[in-house]
Legacy VTK file of the C-alpha trace (Angstrom):
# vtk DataFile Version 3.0
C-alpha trace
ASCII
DATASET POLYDATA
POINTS 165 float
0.000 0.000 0.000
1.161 3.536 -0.491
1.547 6.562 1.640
-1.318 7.961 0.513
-3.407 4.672 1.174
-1.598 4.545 4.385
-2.673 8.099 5.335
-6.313 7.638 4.434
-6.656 4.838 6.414
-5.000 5.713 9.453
-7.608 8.732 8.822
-10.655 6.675 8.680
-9.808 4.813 11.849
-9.542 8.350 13.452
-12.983 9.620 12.495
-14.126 6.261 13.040
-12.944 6.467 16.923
-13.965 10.425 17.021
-17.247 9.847 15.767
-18.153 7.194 18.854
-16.627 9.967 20.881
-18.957 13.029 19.467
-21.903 9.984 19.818
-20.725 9.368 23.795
-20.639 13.228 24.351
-23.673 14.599 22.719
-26.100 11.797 24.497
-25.717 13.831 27.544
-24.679 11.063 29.873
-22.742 12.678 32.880
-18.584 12.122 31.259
-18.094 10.821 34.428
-19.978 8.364 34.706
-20.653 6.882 30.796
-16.409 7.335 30.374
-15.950 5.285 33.709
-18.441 2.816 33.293
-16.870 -0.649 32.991
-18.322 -3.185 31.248
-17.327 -6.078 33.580
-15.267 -5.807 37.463
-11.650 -4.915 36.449
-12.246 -4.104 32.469
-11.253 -1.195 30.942
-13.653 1.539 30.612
-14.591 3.614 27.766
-11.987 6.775 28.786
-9.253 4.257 29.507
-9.995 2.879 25.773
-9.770 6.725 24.323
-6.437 7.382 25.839
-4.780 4.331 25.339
-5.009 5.363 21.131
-3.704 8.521 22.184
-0.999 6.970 24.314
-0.356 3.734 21.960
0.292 6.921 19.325
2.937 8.626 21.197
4.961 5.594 22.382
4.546 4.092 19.248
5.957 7.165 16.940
8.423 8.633 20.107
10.026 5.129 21.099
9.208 2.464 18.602
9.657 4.454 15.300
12.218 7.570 16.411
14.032 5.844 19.347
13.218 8.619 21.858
11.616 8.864 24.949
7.562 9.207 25.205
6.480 12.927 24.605
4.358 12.827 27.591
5.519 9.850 30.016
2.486 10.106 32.196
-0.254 9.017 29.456
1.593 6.580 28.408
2.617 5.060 31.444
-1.536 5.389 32.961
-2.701 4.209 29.139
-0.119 2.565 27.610
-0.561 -1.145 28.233
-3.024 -4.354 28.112
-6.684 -3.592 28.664
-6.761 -3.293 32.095
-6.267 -0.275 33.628
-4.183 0.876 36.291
-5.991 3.459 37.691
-9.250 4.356 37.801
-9.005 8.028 36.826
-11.587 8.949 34.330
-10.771 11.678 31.828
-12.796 14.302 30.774
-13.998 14.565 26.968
-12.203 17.396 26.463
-9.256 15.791 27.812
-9.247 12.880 25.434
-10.268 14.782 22.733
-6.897 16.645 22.997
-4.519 13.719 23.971
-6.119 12.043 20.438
-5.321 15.430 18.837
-1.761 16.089 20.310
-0.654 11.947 19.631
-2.214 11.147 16.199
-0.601 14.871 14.359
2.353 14.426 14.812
2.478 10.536 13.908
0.404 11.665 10.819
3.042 13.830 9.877
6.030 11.358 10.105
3.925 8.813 7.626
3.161 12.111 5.417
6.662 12.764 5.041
7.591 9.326 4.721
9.045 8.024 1.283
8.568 5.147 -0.417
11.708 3.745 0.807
11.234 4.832 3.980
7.754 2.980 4.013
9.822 0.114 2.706
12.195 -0.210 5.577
12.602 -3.322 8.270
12.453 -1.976 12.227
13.020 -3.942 14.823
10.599 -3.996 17.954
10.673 -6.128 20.683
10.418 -9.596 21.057
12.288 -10.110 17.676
9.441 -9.103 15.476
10.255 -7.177 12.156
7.830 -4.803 10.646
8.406 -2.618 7.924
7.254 1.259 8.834
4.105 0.779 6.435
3.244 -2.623 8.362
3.359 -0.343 11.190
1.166 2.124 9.929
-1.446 -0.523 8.881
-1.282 -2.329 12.718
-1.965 1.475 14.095
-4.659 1.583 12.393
-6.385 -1.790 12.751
-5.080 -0.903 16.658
-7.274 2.242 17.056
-10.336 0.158 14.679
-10.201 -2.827 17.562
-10.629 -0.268 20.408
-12.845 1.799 18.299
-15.059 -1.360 18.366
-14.600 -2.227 21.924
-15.518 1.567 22.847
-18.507 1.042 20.852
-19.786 -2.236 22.544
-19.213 -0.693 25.856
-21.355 2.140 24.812
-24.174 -0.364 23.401
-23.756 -2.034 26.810
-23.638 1.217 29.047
-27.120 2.492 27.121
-28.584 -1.032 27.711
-28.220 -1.033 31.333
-29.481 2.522 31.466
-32.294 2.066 29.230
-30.925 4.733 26.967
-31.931 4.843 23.283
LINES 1 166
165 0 1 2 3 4 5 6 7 8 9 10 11 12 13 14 15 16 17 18 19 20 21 22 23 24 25 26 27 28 29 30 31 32 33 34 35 36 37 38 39 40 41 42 43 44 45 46 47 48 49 50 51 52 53 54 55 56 57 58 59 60 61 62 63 64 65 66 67 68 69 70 71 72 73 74 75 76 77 78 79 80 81 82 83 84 85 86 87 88 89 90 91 92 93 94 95 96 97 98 99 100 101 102 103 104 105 106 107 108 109 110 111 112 113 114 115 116 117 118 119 120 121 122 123 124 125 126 127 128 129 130 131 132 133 134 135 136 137 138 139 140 141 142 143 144 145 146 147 148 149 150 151 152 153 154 155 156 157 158 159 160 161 162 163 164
């Protein structure tokens, strides 16, 4: 697949995941308590779901891709891994709507300004696995789809047991 294949993907996922989050907000459901609800004791709730693109983003571009250090240490290490999570601190909607925003620009830009070699090109990640950067690009995206789709059963889930419609 090309860069620009690449690019409108990655952007379809993206309005995929901020179109459940415009549906969450605009029901009127206290962000509270539809963002915290959990859909089983220890499962990851719909906030932790939003942030963990945002923070999957930044380690993702920051550590795997550049070899740095995580822009912003703290989402990552709250967001970063499995599906449980390790707090339970729910975020706002304007706060995930601006850790998507400040995570997916700048990892949009690297693949914008990525050539066709540089698409081409083997990095290494852990365990021994081998992915070229447009491999990458097309796990990030199926990434944010899969917790797009867990966000949205959650939500299906949350309005059932609140008799929402």
């Amino acid at each position: 697949m090309d860069r620009d294949g690449l690019l409108q993907f990655l952007d379809f996922s993206r309005s995929r995941l901020i179109g459940t989050l415009d549906t969450i907000e605009k029901s009127g459901q206290p962000a509270e308590q539809v963002l915290g609800w959990r859909p089983g004791p220890g499962r990851a709730h719909m906030g932790w779901q939003f942030m963990h693109c945002a923070a999957t983003h930044d380690r993702y571009l920051n550590v795997r891709l550049k070899g740095a250090a995580e822009k912003d240490p703290t989402l990552v290490s709250t967001y970063g891994g499995g599906s449980t999570p390790s707090d339970s601190n729910i975020p706002t909607f304007a706060d995930i709507r601006s850790k998507l925003e400040e995570t997916y620009a700048p990892f949009r830009q690297y693949i914008a300004a990525a050539s066709d070699a540089d698409l081409a090109k083997s990095i290494s990640f852990p365990n021994n696995v081998q992915r070229t950067l447009a491999e990458s690009v097309l796990l990030m995206a199926w990434h944010e789809s899969h917790h797009q789709g867990q966000i949205h059963l959650t939500w299906n889930m949350y309005k059932a047991e609140n008799d929402i419609k």
